[in-house]
C-alpha positions in Angstrom: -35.1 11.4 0.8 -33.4 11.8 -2.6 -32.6 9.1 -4.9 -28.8 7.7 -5.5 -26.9 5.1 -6.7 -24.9 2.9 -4.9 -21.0 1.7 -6.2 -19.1 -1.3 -4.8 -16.0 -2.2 -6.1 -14.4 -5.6 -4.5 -10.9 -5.4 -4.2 -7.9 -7.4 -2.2 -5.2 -5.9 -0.6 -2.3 -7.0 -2.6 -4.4 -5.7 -5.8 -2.5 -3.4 -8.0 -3.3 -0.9 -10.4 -1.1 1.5 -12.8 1.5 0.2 -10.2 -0.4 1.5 -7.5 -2.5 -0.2 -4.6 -5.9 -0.7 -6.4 -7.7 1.5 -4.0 -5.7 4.6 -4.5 -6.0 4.3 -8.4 -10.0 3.6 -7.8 -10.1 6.6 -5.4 -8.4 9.1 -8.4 -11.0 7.3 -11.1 -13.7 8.2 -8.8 -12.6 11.5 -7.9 -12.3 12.0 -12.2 -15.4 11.0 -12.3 -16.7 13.4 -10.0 -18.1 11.6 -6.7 -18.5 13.3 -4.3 -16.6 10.7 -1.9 -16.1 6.9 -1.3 -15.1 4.9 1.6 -12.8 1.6 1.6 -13.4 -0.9 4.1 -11.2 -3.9 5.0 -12.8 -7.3 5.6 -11.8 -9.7 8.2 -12.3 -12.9 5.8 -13.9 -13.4 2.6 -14.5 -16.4 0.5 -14.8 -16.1 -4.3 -13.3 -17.3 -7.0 -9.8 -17.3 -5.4 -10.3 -19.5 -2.3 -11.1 -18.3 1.4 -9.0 -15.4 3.1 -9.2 -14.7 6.4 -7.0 -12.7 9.3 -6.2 -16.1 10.7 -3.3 -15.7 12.7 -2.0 -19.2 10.5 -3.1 -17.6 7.6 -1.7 -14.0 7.6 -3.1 -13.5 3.8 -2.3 -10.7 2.0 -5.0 -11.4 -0.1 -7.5 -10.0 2.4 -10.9 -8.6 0.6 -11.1 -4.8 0.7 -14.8 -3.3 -0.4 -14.6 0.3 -1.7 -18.7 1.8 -1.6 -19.3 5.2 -2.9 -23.1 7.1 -3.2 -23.8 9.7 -5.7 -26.1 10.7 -8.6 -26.6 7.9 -10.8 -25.5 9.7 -13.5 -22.0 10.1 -12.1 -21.8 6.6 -11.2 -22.4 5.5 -14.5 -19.4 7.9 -15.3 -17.6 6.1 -12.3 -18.3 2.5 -13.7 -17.1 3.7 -17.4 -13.3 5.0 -16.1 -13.1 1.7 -13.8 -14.2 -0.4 -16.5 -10.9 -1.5 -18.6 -9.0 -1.2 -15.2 -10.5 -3.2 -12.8 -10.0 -7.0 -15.2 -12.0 -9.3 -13.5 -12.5 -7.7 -10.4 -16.5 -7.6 -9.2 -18.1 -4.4 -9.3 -22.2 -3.7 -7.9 -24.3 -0.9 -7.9 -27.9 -0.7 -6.7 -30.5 2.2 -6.1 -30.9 3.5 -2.8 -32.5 6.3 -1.1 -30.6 9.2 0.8 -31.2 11.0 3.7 -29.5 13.6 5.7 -31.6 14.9 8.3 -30.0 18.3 8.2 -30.6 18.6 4.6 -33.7 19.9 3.3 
């Protein structure tokens, strides 16, 4: 097991950034900062600051929550959270420690 730290970055899908969908600019600031990868995942409903969204079929929200996670050194998260920070406005970022494993690795 090695040590890492772990990056979420909350999005929505209508989120924009540089004129862009949010998660495409977050992916190129991550891949500036050098991670290694990240993976976006789209929520079925979610509930904050801007109400409840959900894939209702009454709904159809475009505001549906998107969660982009990423693992690397903690160093090059740190690097991650600096490039995100003056883009991301009030948008809720997380990181913790975690532990990796690969069980090929050695």
């Amino acid at each position: 097991m090695r040590k890492a730290q772990m990056l979420r970055v909350y999005l929505a899908e209508n989120d924009r950034i540089f004129g862009k969908p949010a998660t495409e600019a977050v992916f190129e600031l991550c891949k500036q900062a050098g991670l290694s990868g990240a993976t976006v995942v789209r929520a079925i409903e979610g509930m904050g600051r801007h109400g409840v969204h959900t894939t209702s079929f009454l709904s159809l929200s475009n505001r549906l929550p998107l969660i982009l996670e990423a693992i690397d050194e903690p160093e090059k998260i740190a690097r991650a959270i600096e490039l995100l920070r003056e883009h991301l406005g009030d948008r809720l970022v997380v990181t913790w420690p975690v532990e990796v494993m690969r069980p090929k690795e050695e």
